[in-house]
Every structure is written in C-alpha cells, then in structure tokens.
N, C-alpha and C positions, 0 to 999 in steps of 0.2 A: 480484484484482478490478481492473478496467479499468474508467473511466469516459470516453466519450468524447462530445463535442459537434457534429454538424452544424447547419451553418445549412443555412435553408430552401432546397428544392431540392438539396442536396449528396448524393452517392448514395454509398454502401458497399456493400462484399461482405460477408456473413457466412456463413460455409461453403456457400459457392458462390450464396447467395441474393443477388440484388441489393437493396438496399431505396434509397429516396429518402424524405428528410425533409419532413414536410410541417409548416413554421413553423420555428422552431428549436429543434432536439430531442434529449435528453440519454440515454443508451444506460448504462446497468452490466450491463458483462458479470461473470458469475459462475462462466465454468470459461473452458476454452482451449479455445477458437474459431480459427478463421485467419478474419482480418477486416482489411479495407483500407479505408481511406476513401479517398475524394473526389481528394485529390490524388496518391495512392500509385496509383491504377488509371490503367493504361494501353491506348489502345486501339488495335487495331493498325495502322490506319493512320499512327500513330505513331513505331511500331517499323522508324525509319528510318536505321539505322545498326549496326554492329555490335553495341555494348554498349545501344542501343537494344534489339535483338533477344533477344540475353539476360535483359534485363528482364522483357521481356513474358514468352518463356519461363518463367523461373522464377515469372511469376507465376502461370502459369496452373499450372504444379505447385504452386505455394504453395494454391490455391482449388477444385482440381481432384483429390480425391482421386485418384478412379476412376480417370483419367486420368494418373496419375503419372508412371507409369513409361517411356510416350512421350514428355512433355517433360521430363522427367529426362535422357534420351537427347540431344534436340536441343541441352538446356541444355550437355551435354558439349561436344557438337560444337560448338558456340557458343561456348565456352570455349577452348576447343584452338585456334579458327581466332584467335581475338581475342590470346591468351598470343604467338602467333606472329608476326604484325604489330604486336606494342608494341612499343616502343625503351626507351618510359620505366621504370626500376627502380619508382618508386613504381605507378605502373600497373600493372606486373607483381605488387606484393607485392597490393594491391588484389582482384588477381584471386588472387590465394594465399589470401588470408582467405577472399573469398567460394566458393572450393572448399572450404575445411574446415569451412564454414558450412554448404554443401551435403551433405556428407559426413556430417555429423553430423542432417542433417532438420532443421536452423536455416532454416524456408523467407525467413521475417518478415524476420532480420536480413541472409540472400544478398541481399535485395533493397535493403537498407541500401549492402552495399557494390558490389550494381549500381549505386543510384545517382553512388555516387564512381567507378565508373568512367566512367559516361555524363560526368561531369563532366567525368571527366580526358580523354576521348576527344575532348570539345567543344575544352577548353583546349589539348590540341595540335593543335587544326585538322584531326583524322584522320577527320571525320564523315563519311560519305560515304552515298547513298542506295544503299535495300536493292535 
C-alpha cells in the first residue's frame, strides 16, 4: 500500500493517466500501479542532455506499456552512448546499477538512478544541449 499527497494543482501519472489535484489531495494506492508524481515527470523539452535523455526515455517505458519495447530500445542506445563518454568510475558504476535495474523491469527505481546520473553529469560540467 502507497499513500501519496499532492498539493493543489500537482499532476501525476498513474498508468499512463494523467491526473491534477484539485486542493490538496491524498491518493492510497492498493496494488502496483507505475505512478510518478509532480516532480518525477519530465517533459521533453527538458530532456536536454544526455542522461537528461535517458530519463525521459526510461520514463516513458516506465508509463507507457504498449509502448515498451521502442523506448526500451532508445533507453539502450542512450545508455551505450552516455557509458562511453563518462571518465567518471562513479558515473559509470551509476549507469551499471541503472542497467541491471532496467534488466530486471525495475522501471520506478532506473529512474532513481537516472536521476544520479543527470546529477553527476550536471557536476562534471558534461551537460550539453540535445
């Protein structure tokens, strides 16, 4: 069981549905759902960088059943090119978790350790527009 709270206006996905809170609104989920809130969703004009890009990718496999198996694809590709241009070992182990996260249908937590890479990609100044 999962309880989560948006404030008013905050929007989430829940299997693929968008919804927006009207006031401030408490949600118990009662099976396993793939569901993002507010600050986990990214939109593409965003996905302005490498490990930006993998984000978004993997999120839209994470929200996107039907659609899996296309961005599952890019998510690769996306992967391969980013492992390739790191220097950093921690960036690289990073991107190790989030493959065997991926590997395993962990959509929720690859997207955990997207966000530490987009961190770590920020922190070595490697950001560059898509």
């Amino acid at each position: 069981m999962l309880r989560i709270t948006l404030r008013d206006g905050e929007k989430a996905i829940v299997n693929g549905a968008v919804l927006r809170a009207v006031g401030r609104t408490q949600i118990l989920v009662e099976n396993k759902v793939s569901i993002l809130r507010g600050r986990e969703i990214m939109r593409p004009e965003e996905a302005t960088s490498p490990a930006r890009q993998l984000y978004f990718s993997t999120m839209l496999a994470y929200i996107d059943p039907a659609g899996r198996d296309a961005h599952q694809e890019r998510v690769v590709a996306l992967l391969g090119a980013l492992v390739g241009g790191l220097a950093d070992p921690e960036a690289k182990a990073s991107c190790i978790q989030f493959a065997t996260n991926i590997a395993h249908g962990d959509y929720y937590r690859a997207l955990a350790d997207a966000r530490a890479i987009i961190a770590q990609e920020e922190a070595a100044g490697e950001v560059q527009a898509a």
